[in-house]
C-alpha positions in Angstrom: -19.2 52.6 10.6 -20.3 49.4 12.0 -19.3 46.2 10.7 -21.4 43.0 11.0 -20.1 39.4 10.6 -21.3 36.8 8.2 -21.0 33.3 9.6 -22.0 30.5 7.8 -22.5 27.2 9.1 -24.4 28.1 12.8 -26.6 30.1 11.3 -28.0 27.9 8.5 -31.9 26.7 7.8 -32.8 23.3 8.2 -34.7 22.2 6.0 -38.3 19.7 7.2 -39.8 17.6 4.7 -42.4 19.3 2.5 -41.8 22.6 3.7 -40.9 25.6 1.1 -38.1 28.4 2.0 -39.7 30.6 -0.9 -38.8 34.5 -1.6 -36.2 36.4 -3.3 -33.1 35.1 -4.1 -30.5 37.5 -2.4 -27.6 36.1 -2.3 -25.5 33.1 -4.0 -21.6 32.5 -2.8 -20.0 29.5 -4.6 -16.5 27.3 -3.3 -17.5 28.2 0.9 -15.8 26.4 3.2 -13.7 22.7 3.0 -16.2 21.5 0.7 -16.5 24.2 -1.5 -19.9 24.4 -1.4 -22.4 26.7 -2.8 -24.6 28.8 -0.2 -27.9 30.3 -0.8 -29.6 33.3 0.6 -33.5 33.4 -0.2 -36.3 35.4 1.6 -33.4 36.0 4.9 -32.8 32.5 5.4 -28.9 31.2 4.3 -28.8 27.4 3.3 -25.9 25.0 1.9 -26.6 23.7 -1.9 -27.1 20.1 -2.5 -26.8 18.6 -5.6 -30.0 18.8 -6.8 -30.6 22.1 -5.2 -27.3 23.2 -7.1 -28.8 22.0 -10.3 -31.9 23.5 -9.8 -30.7 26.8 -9.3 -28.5 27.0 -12.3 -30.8 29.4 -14.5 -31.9 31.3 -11.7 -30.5 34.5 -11.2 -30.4 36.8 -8.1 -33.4 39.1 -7.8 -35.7 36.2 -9.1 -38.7 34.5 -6.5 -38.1 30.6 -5.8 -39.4 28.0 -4.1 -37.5 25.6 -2.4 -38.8 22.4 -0.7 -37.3 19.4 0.4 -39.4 16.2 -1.4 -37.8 13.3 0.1 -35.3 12.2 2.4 -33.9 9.6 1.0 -33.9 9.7 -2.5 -32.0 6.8 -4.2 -29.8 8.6 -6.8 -30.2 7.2 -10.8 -27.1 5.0 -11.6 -25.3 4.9 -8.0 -25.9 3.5 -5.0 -26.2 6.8 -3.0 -29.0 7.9 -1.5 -29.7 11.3 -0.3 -31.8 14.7 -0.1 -33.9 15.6 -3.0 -35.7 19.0 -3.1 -37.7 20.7 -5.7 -36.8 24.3 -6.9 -39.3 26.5 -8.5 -39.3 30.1 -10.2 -42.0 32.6 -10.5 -41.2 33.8 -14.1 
């Protein structure tokens, strides 16, 4: 038997502005790393959650399509003075 490593961190997709990482969802680990972080697997490519990628992903389950796609770059947060990343997830239901 062969065993094969999974790193996370090296290996991650970066996401471009107003490009979709759309197919299956495979995989979804929660608490990863220092941060405890959630990490997504969709059509092969492994990316760390955001916030607004965490909330859109609630109510999807693994085995279902999405879309993901990173809408602006800096996105002024409702109520704070944070700006950050906001993407768009869609499911084909």
């Amino acid at each position: 038997m062969v065993y094969q490593e999974q790193k996370f961190g090296g290996d991650m997709h970066e996401f471009k502005l107003n490009e979709a990482v759309e197919g299956v969802l495979e995989e979804v680990r929660e608490d990863v790393g220092k941060n405890k972080s959630n990490v997504y697997k969709v059509g092969g490519k492994s990316f760390w959650g955001t916030t607004s990628i965490d909330q859109g992903m609630a109510n999807i389950k693994v085995g279902e399509k999405v879309r993901i796609t990173l809408v602006d770059e800096n996105f002024k947060f409702p109520g704070s003075n944070r700006t950050g990343r906001l993407f768009k997830v869609e499911v084909d239901r």
